[in-house]
MDTraj code that builds the backbone (N, CA, C; nanometers):
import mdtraj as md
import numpy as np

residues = "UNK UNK UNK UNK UNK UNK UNK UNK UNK UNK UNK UNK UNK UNK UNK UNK UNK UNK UNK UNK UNK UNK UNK UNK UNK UNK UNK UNK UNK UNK UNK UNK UNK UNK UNK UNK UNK UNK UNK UNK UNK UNK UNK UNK UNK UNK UNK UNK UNK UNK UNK UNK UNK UNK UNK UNK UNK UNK UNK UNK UNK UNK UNK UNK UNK UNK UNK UNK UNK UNK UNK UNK UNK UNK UNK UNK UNK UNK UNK UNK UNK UNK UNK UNK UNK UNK UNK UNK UNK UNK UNK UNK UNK UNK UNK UNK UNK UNK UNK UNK UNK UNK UNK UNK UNK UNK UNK UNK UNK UNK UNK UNK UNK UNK UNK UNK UNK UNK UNK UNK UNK UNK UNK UNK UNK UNK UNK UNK UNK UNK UNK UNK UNK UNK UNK UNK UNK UNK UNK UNK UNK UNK UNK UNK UNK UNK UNK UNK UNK UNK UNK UNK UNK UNK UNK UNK UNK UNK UNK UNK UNK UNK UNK UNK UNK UNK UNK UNK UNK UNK UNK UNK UNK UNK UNK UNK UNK UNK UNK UNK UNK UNK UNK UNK UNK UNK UNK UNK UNK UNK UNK UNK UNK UNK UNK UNK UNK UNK UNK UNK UNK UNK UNK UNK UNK UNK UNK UNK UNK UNK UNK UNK".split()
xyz = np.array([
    [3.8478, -5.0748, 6.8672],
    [3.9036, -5.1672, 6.7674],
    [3.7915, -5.2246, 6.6818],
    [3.8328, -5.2900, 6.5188],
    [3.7187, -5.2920, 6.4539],
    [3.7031, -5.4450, 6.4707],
    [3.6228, -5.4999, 6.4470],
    [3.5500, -5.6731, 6.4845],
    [3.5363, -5.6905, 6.3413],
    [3.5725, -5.8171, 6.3124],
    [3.5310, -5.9002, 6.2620],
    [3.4167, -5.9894, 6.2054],
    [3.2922, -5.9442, 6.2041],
    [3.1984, -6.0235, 6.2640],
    [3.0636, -6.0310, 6.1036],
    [3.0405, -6.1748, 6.0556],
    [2.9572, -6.2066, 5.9605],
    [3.0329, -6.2062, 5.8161],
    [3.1537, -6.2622, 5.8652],
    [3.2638, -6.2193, 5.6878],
    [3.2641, -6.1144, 5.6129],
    [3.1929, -5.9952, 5.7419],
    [3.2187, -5.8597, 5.6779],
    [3.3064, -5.7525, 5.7313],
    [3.3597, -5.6726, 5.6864],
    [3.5033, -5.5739, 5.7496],
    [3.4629, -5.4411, 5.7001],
    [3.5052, -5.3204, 5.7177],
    [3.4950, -5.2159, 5.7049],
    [3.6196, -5.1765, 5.6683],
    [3.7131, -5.0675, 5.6411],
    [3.8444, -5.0125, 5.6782],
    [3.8384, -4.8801, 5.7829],
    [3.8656, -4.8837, 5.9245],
    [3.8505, -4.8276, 6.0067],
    [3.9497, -4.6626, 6.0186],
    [3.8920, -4.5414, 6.0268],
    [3.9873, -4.4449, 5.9908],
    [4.0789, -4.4591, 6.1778],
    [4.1764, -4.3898, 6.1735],
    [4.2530, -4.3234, 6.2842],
    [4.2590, -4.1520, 6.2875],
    [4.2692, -4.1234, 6.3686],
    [4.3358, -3.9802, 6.3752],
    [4.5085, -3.9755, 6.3804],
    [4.5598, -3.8636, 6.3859],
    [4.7167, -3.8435, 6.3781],
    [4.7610, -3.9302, 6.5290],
    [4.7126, -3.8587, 6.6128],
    [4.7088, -3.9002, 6.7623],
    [4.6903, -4.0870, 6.7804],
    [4.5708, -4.1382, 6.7306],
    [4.5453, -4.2723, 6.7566],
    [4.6399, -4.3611, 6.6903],
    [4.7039, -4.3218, 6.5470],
    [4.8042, -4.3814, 6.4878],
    [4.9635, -4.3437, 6.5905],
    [4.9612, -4.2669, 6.6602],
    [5.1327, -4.1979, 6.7219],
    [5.1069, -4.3041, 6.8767],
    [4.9944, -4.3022, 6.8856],
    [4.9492, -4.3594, 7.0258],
    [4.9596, -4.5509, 6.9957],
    [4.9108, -4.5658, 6.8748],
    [4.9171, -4.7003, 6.8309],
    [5.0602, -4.7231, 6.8096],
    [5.1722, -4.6377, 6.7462],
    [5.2946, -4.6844, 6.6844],
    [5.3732, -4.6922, 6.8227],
    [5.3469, -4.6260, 6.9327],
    [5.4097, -4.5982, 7.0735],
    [5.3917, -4.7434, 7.1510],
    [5.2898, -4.8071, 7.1540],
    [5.2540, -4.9010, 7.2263],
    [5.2606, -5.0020, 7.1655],
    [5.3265, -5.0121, 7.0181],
    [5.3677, -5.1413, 6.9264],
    [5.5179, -5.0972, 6.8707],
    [5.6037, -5.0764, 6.9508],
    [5.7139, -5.0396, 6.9121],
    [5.7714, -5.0936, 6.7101],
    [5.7355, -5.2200, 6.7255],
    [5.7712, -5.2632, 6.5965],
    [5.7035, -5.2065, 6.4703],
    [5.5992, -5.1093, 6.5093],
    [5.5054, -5.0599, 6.4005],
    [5.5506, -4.9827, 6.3131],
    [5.6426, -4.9207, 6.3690],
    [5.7427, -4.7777, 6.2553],
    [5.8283, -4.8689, 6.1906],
    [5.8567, -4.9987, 6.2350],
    [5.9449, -5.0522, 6.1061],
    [5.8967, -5.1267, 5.9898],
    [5.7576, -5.1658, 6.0716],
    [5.6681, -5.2366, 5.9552],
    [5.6032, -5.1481, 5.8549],
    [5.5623, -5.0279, 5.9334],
    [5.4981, -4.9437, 5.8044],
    [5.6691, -4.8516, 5.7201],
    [5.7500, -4.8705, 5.7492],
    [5.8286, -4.9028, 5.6528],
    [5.9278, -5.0080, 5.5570],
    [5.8696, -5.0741, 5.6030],
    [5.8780, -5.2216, 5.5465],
    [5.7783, -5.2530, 5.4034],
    [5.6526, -5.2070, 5.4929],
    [5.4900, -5.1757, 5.4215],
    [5.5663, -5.1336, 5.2805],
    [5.5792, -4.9991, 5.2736],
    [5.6545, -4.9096, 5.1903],
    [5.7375, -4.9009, 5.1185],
    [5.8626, -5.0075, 5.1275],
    [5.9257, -5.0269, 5.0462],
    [5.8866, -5.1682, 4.9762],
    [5.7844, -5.2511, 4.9987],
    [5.7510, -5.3506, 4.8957],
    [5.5980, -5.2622, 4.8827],
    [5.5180, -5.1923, 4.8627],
    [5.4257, -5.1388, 4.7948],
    [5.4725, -5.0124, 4.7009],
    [5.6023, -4.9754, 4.7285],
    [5.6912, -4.8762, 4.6406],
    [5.6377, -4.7475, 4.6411],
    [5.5944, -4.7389, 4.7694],
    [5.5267, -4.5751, 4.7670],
    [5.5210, -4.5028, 4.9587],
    [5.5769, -4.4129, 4.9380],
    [5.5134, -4.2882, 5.0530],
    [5.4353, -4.3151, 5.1277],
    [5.3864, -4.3687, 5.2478],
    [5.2443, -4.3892, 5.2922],
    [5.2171, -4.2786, 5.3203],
    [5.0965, -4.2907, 5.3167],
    [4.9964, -4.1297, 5.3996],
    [4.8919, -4.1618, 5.5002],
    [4.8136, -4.0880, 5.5921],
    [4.7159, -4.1552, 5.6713],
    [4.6720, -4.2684, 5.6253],
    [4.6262, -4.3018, 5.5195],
    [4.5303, -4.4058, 5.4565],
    [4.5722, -4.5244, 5.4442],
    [4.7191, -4.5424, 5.3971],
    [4.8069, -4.6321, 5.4172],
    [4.8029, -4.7130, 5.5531],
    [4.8428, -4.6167, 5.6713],
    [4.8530, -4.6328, 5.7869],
    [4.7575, -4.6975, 5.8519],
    [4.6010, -4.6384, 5.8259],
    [4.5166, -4.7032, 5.8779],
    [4.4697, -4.8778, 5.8311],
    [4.5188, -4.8862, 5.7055],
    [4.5022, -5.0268, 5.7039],
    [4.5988, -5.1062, 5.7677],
    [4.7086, -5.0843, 5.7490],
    [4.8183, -5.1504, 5.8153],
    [4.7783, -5.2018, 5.9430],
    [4.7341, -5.0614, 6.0184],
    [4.6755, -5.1109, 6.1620],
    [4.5436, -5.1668, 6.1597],
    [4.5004, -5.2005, 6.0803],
    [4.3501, -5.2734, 6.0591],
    [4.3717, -5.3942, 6.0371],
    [4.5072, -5.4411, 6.0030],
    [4.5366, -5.5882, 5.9696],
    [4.6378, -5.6594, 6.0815],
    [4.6831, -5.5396, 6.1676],
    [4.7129, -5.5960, 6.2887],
    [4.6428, -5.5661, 6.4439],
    [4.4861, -5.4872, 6.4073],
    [4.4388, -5.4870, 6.5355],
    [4.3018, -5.6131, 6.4770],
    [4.2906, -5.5687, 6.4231],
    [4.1775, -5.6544, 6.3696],
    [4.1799, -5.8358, 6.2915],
    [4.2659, -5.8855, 6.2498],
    [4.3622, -5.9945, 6.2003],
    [4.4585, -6.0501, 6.3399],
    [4.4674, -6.0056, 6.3710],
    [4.6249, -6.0160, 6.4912],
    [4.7130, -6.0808, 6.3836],
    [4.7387, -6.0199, 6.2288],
    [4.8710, -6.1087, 6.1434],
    [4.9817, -6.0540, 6.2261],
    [5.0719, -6.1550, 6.2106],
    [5.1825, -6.1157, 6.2281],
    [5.2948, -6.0157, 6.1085],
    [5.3793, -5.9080, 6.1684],
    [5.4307, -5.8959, 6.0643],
    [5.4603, -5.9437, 5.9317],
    [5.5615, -6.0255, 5.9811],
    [5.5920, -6.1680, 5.8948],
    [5.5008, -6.1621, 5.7665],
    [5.3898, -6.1775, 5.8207],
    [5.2351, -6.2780, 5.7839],
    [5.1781, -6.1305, 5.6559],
    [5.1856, -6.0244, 5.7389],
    [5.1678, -5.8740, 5.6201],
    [5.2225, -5.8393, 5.5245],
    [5.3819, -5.8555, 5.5549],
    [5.4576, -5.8641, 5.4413],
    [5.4503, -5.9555, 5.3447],
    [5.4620, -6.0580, 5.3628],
    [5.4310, -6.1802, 5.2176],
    [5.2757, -6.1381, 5.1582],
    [5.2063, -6.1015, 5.2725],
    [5.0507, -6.0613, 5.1933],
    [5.0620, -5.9569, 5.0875],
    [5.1483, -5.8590, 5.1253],
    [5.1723, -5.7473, 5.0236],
    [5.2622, -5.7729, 4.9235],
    [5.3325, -5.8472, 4.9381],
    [5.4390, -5.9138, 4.8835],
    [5.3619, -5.9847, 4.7404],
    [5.2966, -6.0285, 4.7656],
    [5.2277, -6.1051, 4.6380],
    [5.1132, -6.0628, 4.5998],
    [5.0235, -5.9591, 4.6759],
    [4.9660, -5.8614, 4.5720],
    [5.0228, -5.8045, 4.5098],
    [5.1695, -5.7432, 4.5200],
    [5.3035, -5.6771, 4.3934],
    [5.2733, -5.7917, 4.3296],
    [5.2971, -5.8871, 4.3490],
    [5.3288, -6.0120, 4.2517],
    [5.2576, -6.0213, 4.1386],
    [5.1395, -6.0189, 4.1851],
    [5.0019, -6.0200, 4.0800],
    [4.9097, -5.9138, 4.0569],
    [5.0075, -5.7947, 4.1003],
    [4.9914, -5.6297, 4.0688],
    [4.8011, -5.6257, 4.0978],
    [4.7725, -5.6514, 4.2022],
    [4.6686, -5.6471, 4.3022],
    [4.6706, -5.5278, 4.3995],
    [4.7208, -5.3888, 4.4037],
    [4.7657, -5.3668, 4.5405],
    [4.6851, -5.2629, 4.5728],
    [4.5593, -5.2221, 4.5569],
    [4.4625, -5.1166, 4.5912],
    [4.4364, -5.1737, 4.7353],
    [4.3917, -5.0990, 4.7933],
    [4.3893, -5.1662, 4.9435],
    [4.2475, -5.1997, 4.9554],
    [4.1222, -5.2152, 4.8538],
    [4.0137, -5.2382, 4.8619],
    [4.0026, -5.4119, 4.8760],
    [4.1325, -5.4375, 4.7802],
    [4.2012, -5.5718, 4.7170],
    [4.2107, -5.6291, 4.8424],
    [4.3529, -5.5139, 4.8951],
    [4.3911, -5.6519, 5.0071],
    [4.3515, -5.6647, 5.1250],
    [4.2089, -5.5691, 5.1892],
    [4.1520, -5.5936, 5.2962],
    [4.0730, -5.7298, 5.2339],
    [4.0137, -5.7529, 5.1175],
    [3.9108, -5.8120, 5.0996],
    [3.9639, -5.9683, 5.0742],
    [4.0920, -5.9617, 4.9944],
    [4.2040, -6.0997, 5.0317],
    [4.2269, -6.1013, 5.1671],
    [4.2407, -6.0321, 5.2437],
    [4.2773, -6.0154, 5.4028],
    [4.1407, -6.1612, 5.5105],
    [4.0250, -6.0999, 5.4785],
    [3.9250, -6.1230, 5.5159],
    [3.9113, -6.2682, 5.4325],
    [3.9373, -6.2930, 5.3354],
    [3.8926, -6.4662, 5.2564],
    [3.9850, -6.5624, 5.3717],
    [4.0957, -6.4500, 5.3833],
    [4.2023, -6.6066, 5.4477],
    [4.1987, -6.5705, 5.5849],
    [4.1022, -6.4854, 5.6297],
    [4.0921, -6.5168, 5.8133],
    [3.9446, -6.5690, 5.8409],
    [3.9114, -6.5865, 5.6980],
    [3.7979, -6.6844, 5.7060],
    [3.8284, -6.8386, 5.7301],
    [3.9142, -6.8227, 5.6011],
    [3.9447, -7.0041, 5.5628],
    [4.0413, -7.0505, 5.6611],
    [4.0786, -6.9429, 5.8239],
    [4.1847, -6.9786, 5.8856],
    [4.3101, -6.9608, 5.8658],
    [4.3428, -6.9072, 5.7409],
    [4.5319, -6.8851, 5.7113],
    [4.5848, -6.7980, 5.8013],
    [4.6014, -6.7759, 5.9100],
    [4.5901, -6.6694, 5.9985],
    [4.7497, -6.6844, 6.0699],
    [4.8103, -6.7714, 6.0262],
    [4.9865, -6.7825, 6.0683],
    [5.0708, -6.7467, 5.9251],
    [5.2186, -6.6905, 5.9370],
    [5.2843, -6.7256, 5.8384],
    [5.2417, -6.8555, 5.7756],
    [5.3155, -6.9661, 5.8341],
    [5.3485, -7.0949, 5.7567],
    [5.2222, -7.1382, 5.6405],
    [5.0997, -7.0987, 5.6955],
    [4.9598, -7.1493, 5.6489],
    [4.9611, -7.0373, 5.5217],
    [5.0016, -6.9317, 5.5588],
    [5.0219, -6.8272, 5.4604],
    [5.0737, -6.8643, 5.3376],
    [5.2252, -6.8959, 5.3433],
    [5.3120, -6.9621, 5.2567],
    [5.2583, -7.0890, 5.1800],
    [5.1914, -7.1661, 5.2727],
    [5.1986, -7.2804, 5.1998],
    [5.0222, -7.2994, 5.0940],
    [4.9490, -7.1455, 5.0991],
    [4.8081, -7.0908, 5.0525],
    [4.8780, -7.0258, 4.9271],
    [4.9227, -6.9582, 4.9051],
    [5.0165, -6.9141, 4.8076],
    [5.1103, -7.0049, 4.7068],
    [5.1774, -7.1105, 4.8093],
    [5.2383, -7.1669, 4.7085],
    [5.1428, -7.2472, 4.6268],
    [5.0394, -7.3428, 4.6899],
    [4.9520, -7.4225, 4.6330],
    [4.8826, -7.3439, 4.5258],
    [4.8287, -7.2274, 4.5384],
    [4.7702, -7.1153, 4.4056],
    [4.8393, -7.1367, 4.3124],
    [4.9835, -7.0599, 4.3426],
    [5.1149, -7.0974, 4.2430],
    [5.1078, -7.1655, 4.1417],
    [5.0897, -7.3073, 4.2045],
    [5.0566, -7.4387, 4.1775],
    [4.9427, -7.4702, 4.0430],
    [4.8526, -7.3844, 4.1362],
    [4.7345, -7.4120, 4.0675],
    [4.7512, -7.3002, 3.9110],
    [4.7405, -7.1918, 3.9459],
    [4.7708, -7.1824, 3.8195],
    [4.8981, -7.2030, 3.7416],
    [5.0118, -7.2592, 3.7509],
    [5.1015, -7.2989, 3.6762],
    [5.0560, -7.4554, 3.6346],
    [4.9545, -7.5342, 3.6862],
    [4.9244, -7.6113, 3.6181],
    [4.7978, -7.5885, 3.5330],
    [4.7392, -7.5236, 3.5436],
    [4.6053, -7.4621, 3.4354],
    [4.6997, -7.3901, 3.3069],
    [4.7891, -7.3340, 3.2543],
    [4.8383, -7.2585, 3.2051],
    [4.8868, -7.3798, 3.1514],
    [4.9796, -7.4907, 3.1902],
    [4.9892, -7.6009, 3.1127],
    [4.8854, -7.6754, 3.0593],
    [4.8160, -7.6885, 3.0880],
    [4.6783, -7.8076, 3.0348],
    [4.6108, -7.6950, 2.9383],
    [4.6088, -7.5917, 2.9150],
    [4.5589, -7.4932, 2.8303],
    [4.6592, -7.4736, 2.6985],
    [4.7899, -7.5058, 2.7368],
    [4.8692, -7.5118, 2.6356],
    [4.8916, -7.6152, 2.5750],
    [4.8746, -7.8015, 2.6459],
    [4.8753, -7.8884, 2.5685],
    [4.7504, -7.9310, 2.5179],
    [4.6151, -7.8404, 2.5499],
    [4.4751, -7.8761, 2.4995],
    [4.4766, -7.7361, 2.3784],
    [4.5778, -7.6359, 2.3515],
    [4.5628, -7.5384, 2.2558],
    [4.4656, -7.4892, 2.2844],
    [4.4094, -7.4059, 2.3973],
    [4.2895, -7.3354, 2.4508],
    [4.3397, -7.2050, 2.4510],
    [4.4180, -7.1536, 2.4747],
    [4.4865, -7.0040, 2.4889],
    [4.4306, -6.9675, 2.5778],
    [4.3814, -6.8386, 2.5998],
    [4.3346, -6.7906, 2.6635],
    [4.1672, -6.7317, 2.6787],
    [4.1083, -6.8285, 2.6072],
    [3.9863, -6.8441, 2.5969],
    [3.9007, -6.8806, 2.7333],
    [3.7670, -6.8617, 2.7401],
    [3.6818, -6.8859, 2.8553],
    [3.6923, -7.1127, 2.8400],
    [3.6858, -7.1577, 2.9305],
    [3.6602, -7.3274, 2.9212],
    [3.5126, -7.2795, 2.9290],
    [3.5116, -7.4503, 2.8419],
    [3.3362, -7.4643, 2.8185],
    [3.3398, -7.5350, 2.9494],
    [3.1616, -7.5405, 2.9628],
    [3.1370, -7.6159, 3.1037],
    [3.2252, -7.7295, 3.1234],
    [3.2147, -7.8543, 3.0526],
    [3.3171, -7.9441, 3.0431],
    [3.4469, -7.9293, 3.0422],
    [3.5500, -7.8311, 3.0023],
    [3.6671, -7.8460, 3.0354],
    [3.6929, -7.7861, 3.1651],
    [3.5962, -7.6920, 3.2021],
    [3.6162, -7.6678, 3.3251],
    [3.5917, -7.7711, 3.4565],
    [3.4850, -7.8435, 3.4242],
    [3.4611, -7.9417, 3.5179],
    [3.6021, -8.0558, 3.5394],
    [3.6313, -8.0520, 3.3806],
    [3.7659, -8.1858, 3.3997],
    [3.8669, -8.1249, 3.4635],
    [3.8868, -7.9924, 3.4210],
    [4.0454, -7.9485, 3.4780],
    [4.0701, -7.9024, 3.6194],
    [3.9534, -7.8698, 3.6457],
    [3.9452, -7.8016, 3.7813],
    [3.9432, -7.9604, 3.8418],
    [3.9022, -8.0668, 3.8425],
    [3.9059, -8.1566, 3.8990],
    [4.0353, -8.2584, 3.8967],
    [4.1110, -8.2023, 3.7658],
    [4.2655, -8.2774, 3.7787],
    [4.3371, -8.1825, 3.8437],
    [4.3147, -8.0326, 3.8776],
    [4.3587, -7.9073, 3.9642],
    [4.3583, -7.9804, 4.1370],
    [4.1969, -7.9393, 4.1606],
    [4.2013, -8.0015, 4.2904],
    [4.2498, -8.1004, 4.3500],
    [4.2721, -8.2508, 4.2652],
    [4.3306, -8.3930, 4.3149],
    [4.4803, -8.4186, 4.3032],
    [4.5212, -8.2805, 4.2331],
    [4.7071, -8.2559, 4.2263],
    [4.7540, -8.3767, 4.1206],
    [4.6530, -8.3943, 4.0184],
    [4.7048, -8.5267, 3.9095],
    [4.8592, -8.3992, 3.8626],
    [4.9481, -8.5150, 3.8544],
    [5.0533, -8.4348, 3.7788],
    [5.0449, -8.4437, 3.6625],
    [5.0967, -8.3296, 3.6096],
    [5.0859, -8.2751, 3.4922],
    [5.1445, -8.4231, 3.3721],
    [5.2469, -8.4185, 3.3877],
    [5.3429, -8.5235, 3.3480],
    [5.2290, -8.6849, 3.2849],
    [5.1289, -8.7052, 3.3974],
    [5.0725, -8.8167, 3.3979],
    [4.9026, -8.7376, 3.2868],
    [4.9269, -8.6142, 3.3159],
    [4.7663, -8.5999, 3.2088],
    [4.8186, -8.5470, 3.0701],
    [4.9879, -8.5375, 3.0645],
    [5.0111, -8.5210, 2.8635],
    [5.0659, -8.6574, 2.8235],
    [5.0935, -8.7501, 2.9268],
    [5.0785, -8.9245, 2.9048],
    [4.9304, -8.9414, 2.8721],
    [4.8156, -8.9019, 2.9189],
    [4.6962, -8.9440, 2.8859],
    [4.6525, -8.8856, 2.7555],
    [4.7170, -8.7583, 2.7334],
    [4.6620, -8.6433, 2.6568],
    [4.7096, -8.7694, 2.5198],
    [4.8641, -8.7945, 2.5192],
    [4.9047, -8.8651, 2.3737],
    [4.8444, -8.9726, 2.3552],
    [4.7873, -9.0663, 2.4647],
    [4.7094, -9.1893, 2.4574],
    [4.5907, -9.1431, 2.3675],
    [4.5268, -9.0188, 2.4004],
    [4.3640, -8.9936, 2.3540],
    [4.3842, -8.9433, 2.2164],
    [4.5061, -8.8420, 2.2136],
    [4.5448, -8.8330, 2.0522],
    [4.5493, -8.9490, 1.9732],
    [4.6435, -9.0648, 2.0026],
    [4.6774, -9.1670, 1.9276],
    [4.5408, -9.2600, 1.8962],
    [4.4471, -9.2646, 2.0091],
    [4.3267, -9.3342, 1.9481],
    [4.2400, -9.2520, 1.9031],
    [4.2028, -9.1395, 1.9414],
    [4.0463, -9.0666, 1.8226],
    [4.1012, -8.9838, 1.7836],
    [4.2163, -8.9503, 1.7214],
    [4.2515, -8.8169, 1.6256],
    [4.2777, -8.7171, 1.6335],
    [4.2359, -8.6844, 1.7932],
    [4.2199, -8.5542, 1.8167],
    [4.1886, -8.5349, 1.9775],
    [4.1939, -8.3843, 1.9940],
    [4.2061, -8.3459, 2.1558],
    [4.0930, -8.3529, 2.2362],
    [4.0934, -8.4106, 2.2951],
    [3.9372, -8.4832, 2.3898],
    [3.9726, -8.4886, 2.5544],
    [3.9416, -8.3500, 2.5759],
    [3.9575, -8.3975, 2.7486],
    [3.8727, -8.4634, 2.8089],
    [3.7230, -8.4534, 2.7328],
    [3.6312, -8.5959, 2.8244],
    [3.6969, -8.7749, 2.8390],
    [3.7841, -8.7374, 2.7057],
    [3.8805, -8.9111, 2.6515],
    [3.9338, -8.8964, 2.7950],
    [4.0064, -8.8272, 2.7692],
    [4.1489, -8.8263, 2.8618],
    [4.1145, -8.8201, 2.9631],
    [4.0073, -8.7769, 3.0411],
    [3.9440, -8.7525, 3.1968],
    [3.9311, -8.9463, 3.2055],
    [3.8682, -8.9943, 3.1399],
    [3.8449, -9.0913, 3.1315],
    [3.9493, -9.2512, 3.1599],
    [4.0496, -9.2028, 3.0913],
    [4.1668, -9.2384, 3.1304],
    [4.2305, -9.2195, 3.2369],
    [4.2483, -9.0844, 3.3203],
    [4.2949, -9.0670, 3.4112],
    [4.2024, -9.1770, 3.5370],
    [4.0717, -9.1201, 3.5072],
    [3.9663, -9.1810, 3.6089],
    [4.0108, -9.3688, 3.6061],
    [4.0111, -9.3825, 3.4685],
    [4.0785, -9.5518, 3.4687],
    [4.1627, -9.5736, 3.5659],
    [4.2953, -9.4963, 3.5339],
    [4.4383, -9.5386, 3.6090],
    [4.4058, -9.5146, 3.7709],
    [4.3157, -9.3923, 3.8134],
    [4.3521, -9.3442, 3.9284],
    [4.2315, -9.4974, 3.9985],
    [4.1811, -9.5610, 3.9606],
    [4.0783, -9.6245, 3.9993],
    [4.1518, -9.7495, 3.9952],
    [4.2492, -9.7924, 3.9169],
    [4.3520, -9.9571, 3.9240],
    [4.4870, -9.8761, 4.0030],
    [4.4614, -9.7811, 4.1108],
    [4.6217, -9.7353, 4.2129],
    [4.7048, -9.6830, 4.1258],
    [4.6863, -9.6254, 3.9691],
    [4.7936, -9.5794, 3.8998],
    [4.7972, -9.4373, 3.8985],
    [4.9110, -9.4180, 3.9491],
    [4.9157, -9.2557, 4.0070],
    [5.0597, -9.1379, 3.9012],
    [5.1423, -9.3053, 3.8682],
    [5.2908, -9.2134, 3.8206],
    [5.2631, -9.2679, 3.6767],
    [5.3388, -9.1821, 3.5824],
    [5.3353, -9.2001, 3.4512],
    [5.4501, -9.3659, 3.4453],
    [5.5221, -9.3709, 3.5269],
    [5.5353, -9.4924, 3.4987],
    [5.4404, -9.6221, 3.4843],
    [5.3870, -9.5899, 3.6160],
    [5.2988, -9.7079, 3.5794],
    [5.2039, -9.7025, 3.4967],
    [5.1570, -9.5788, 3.4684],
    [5.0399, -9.6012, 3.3193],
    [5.1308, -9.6467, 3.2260],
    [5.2453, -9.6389, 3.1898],
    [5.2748, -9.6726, 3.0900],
    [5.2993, -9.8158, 3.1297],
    [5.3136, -9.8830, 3.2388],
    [5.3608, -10.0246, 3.2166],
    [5.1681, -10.0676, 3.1881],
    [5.1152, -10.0396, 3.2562],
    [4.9753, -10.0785, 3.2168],
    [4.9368, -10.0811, 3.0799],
    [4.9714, -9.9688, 2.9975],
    [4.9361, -9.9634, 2.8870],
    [4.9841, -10.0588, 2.7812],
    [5.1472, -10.0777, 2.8038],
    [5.1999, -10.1989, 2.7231],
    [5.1253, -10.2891, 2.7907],
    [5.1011, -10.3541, 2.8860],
    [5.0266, -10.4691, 2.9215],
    [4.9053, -10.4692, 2.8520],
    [4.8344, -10.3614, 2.8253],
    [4.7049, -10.3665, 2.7685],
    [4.7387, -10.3993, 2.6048],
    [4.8354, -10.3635, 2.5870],
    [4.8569, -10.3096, 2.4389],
    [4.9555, -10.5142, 2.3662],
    [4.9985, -10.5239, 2.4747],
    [5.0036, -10.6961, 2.4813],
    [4.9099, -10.7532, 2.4421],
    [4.7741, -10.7441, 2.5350],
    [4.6836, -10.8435, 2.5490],
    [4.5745, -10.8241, 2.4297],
    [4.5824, -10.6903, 2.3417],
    [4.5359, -10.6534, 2.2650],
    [4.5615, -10.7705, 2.1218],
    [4.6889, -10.7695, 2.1569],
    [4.7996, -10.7676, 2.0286],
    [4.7945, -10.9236, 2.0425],
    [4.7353, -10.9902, 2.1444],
    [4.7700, -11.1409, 2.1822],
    [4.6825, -11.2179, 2.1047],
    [4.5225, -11.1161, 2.1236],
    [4.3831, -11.1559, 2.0865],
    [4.3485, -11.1288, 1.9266],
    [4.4713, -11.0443, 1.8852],
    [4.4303, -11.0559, 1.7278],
    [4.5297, -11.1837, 1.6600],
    [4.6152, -11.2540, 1.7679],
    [4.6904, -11.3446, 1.7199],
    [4.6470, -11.4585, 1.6537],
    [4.6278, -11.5396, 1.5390],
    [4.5620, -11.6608, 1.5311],
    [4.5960, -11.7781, 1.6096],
    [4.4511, -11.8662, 1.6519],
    [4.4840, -11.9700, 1.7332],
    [4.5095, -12.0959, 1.6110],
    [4.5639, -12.1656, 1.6784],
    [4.6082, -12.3161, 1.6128],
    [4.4821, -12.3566, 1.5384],
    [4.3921, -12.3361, 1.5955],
    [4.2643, -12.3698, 1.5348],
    [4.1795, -12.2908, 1.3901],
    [4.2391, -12.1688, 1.4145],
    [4.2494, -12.0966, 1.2906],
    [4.3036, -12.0867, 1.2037],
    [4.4421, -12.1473, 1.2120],
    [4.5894, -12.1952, 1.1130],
    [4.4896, -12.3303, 1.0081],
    [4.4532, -12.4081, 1.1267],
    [4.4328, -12.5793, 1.0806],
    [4.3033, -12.5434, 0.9477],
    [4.2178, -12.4582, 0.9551],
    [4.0768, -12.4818, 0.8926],
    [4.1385, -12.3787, 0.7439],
])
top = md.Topology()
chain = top.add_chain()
for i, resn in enumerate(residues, 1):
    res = top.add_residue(resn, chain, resSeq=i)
    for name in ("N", "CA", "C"):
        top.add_atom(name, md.element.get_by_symbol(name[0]), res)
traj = md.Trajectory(xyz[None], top)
């Protein structure tokens, strides 16, 4: 059996025999490598086979746990098997080594890029490289799960005062709110009328300014 060992892997061959001898003593194996097969949409052949069994002698995944793996390399049309030993190996590094941990590594990605794809569309970036700076801001409203909702509340705040699209503004803002416990777009906005009060209070004339 092949080891694991220094975050490095190989893909280990079989013979006809070691694969008939492997599918015999894992009864469930002939249904998974057709399981394999109908979400990779192809025929397996030796080569097929031998990874399959490389991700359950070597991984101990569970079925379960193989299928969603292949499952979403279709997804994101990833599916050379150079791909998914080498995705295989990141997440029996980082521990994802159950379904559930599986699922919930995937959905958070999801996540992650369905919120980059928004902040690129309300900053009009397309599909351009980020400069050092937008990468530093976004990846850091990515990692802390700011909702989206609460950074195009910041985004119209930074429009309405300098003219224009400024994610250092708007980082800035966020960093404000998240630093006075303000987490939901509600409450930035009650903050903001409060600010926008006290603004509005101080350009008021005092009695003393009426009298002279």
């Amino acid at each position: 059996t092949e080891m694991v060992t220094g975050g490095k892997t190989s893909a280990p061959t079989y013979t006809g025999k070691q694969v008939a001898k492997f599918v015999e003593k894992n009864k469930k194996m002939e249904a998974l490598f057709y399981d394999c097969q109908c979400i990779l949409g192809k025929e397996f052949n030796k080569h097929d086979h031998d990874n399959i069994i490389q991700l359950k002698q070597t991984y101990k995944f569970s079925d379960a746990y193989i299928l969603l793996l292949l499952a979403h390399c279709v997804e994101i049309e990833k599916t050379n098997w150079a791909y998914i030993r080498k995705l295989a190996l990141e997440l029996y590094d980082l521990g994802v080594t159950s379904y559930k941990k599986l699922e919930k590594h995937f959905a958070d990605r999801k996540n992650k890029r369905s919120l980059e794809y928004k902040i690129r569309k309300l900053f009009g970036i397309g599909e351009r490289e980020f400069t050092k700076t937008e990468r530093s801001v976004f990846e850091k409203w990515i990692n802390d799960k700011i909702s989206f909702d609460l950074i195009h509340y910041a985004y119209e705040i930074t429009v309405d005062k300098t003219g224009k699209s400024s994610p250092r503004y708007t980082s800035k803002i966020i960093e404000n709110w998240l630093a006075n416990g303000i987490k939901t777009v509600e409450d930035a906005k009650k903050a903001n009328e409060e600010y926008q009060k006290k603004e509005k209070d101080k350009k008021k004339p005092s009695y003393g300014d009426a009298d002279s």
